[in-house]
C-alpha positions in Angstrom: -61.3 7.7 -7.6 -58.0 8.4 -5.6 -57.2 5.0 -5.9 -57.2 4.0 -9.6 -56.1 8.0 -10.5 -52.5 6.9 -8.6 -52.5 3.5 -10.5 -53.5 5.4 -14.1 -50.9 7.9 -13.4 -48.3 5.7 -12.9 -49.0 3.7 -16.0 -48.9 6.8 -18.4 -45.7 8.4 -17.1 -43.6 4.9 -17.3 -41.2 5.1 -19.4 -41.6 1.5 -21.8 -38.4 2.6 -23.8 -36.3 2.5 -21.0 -37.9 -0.6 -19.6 -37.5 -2.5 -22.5 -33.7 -1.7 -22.1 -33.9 -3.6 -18.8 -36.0 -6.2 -19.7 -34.5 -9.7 -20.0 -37.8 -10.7 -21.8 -39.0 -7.5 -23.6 -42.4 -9.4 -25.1 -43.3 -10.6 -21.6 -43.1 -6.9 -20.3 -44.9 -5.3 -22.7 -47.9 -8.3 -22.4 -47.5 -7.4 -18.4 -48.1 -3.4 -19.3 -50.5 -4.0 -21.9 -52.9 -6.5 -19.4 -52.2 -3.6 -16.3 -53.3 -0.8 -18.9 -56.3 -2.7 -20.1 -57.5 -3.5 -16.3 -56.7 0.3 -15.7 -59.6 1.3 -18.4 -62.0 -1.0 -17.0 -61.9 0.4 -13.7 -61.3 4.0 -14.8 -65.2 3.6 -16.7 -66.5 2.0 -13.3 -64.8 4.8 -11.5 -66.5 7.4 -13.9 -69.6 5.5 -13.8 -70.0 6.0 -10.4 -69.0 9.6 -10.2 -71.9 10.4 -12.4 -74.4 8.5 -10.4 -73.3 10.1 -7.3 -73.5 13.7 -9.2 -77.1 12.7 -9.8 -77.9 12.0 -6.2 -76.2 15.3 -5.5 -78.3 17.4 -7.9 -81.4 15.9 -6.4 -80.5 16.7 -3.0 -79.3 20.2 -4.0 -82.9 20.8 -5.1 -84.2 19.5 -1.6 -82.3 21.1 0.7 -82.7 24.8 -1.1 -86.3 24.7 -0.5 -85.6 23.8 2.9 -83.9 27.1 3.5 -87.4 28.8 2.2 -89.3 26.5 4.3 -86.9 27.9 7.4 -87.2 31.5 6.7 -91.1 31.2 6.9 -91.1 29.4 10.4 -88.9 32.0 11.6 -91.2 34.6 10.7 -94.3 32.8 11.8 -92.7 32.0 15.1 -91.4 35.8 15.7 -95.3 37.3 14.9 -96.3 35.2 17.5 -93.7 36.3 19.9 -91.5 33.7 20.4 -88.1 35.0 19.9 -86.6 31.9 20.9 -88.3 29.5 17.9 -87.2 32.1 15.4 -83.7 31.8 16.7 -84.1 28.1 16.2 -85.1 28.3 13.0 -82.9 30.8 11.8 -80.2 28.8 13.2 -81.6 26.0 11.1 -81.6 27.8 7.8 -78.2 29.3 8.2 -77.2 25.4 8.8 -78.9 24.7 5.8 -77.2 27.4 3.7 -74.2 25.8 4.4 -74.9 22.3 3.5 -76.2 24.0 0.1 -72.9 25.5 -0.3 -70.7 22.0 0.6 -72.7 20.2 -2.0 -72.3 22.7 -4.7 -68.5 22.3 -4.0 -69.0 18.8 -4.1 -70.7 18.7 -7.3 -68.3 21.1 -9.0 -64.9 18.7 -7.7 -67.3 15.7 -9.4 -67.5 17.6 -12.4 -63.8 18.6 -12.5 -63.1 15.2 -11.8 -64.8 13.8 -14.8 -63.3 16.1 -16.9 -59.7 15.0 -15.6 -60.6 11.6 -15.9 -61.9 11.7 -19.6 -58.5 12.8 -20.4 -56.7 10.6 -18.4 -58.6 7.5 -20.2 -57.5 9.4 -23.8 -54.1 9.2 -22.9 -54.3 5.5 -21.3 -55.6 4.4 -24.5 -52.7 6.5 -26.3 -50.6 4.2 -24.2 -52.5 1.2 -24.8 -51.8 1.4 -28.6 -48.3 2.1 -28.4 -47.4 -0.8 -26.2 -49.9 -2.7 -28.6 -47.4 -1.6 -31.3 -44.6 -2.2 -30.1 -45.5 -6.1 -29.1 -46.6 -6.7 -32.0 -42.6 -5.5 -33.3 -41.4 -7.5 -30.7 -43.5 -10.9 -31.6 -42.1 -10.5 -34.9 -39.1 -9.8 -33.9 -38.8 -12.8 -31.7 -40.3 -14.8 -34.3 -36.8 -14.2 -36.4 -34.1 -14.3 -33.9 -32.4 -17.2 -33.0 -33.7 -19.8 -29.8 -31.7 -18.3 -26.7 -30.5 -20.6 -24.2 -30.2 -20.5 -20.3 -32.8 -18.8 -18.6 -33.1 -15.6 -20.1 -36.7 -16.3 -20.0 -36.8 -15.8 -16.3 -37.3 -12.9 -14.5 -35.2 -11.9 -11.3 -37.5 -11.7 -8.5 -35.3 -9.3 -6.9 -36.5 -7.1 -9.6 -40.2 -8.0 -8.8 -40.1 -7.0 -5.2 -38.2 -3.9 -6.3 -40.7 -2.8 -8.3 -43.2 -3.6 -5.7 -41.9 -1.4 -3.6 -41.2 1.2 -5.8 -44.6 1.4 -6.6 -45.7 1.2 -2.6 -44.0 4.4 -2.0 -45.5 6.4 -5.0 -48.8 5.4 -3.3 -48.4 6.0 -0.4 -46.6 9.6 -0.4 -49.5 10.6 -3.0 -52.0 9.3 -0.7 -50.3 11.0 2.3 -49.4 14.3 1.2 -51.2 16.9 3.1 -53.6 15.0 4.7 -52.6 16.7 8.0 -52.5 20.1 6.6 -56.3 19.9 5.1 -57.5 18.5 8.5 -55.8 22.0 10.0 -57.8 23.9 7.4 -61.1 22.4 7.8 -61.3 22.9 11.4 -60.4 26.6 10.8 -62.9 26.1 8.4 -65.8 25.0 10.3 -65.6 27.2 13.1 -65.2 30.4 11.0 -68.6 28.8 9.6 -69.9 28.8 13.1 -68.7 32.5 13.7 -71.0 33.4 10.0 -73.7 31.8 11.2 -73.9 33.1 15.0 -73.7 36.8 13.2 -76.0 36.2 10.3 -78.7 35.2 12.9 -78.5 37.9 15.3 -78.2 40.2 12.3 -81.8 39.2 11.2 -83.4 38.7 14.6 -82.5 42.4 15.6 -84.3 43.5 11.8 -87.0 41.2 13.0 -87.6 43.1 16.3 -87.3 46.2 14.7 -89.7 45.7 12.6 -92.4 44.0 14.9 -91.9 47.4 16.9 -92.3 49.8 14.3 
């Protein structure tokens, strides 16, 4: 989703006014945007396609692995009646595990859901886009249709100006793609041990109520 979000964005914020300034061949330009915006759509539907088959796979796997955390708590019991502190441990170990996988795909589900949203409005605002560079080629056509055969080779364009924007684009990417990717691999190893630290205390928490209550 990463991927076609940075190539949607950048279609939506150019500015087609101030490329058409530029532009030695204004109607070629605006046939160029109107193809990249089209091809944009596409893959933003397969893009959201995907996302809500994936969310479907997470629901079903949500279900699954709450029950598990049931099915956990009762072989912790059984194996503590029975004396055998150590296989309750286990167990209890295994359901706080559990609790936290239940907890990751929640999140997971919700940034799907936030994600569809986004891109619902991003495709609104493509096809906003789509129409107004429609419109404006259509001006253009007729506009070229009246004006006079130009000469020389104002059709071409400057491949300087191609590799340009090229590389132009190249950077966007990559900085978007880039930014704070260190600084979220920092956080989820905090992250994951603080999980650890929950889990070690949850457990001993219980197994002390546990023995407690076998000796009462």
């Amino acid at each position: 989703m990463f991927r076609i979000a940075i190539e949607v964005r950048d279609l939506i914020s150019s500015n087609v006014s101030s490329a058409l300034d530029k532009a030695s061949d204004p109607a070629k330009l605006l046939l160029r945007l109107q193809r990249e915006i089209e091809e944009a759509l596409v893959g933003l539907t397969g893009d959201m396609s995907k996302a809500r088959r994936y969310k479907v796979r997470l629901d079903s796997r949500l279900e699954d692995t709450r029950a598990q955390i049931d099915e956990w708590q009762d072989k912790a019991k059984s194996a503590m009646n029975k004396g055998r502190e150590d296989l309750a441990r286990q167990a209890l170990i295994a359901r706080e595990d559990t609790r936290l996988s239940v907890g990751k795909i929640e999140e997971e589900i919700a940034a799907i859901e936030a994600g569809l949203v986004d891109m619902q409005e991003v495709e609104l605002q493509l096809e906003a886009k789509r129409d107004d560079v429609r419109a404006r080629l259509a001006d253009q056509l007729a506009a070229d249709r009246l004006a006079p055969v130009a000469s020389g080779n104002t059709a071409r364009e400057s491949s300087v100006d191609r590799r340009l924007g090229r590389i132009e684009t190249l950077e966007k990417r990559t900085g978007y793609a880039l930014d704070g990717s260190h600084a979220a691999t920092r956080k989820a190893a905090v992250e994951r041990e603080l999980d650890d630290m929950r889990r070690e205390s949850a457990v001993e928490d219980e197994l002390a109520a546990m023995r407690a209550k076998s000796g009462s």
